[in-house]
N, C-alpha and C positions, 0 to 999 in steps of 0.2 A: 930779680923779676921771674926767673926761670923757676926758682921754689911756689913761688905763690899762685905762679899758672896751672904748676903743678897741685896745689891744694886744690883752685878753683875745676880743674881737669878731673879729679878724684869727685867731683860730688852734682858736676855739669850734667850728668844724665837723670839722675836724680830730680836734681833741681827742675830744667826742662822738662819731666814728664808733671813736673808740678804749675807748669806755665810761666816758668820764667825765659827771657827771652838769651840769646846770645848775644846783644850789648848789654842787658841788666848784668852780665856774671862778666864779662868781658874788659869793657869798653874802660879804659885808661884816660881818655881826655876828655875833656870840659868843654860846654857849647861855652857863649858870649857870660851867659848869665852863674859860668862857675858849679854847674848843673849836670847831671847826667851820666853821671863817671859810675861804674859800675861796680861789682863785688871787686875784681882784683886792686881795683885803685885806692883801696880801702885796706888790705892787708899785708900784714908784712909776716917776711919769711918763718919765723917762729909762731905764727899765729895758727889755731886748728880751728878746725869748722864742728861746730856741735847740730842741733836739731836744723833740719830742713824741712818747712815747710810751703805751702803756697802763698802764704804771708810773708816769711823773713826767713835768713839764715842767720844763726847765731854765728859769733866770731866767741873764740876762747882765745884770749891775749894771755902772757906771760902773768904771772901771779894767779891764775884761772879768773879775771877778771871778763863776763862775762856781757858783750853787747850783740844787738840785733841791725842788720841791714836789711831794709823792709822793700819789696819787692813795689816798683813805683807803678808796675802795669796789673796790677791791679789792685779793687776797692777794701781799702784797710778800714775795718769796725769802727775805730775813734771818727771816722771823717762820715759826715753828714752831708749829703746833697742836696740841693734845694733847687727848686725849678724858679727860674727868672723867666718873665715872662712881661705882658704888656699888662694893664690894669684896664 
C-alpha cells in the first residue's frame, strides 16, 4: 500500500490543481453501495500513472496495458443532463 500512496503522492498536486478532490485520489473504502473508492484503491504497486487530466488519470498496468480512472466530481462529455421538471 505504501508504493501506491506513493504513485498517487507523486502526481496529487498535479491532479488537485486540476480539480480533483483528496478522497477522488485517496479514499480506499467503499460507501453501502460499493461506490466511491478512489485512485489508490484501484492501483497496484507495479502500476505507473500516464496523462493527467481534469477528466481522468490514466493507469499503465504491466504489459503497458492502458485504462482511465475518470474523475466523478466532475461532468464527463459522454454524460448528458436533462432537466426533470413538472409538466
Amino acid at each position: 500500500m505504501e508504493t501506491v500512496l506513493a504513485v498517487v503522492d507523486a502526481i496529487a498536486g498535479q491532479a488537485m490543481a486540476l480539480g480533483w478532490t483528496h478522497d477522488s485520489l485517496y479514499r480506499t473504502s467503499r460507501n453501502a453501495l460499493g461506490f466511491n473508492c478512489g485512485l489508490a484503491h484501484f492501483l497496484w504497486p507495479s502500476d505507473r500513472i500516464g496523462e493527467v487530466t481534469t477528466h481522468s488519470i490514466e493507469i499503465i498496468s504491466a504489459g503497458d496495458v492502458r485504462q482511465r480512472f475518470y474523475n466523478p466530481n466532475v461532468d464527463q462529455p459522454w454524460i448528458r443532463r436533462t432537466k426533470s421538471g413538472a409538466a
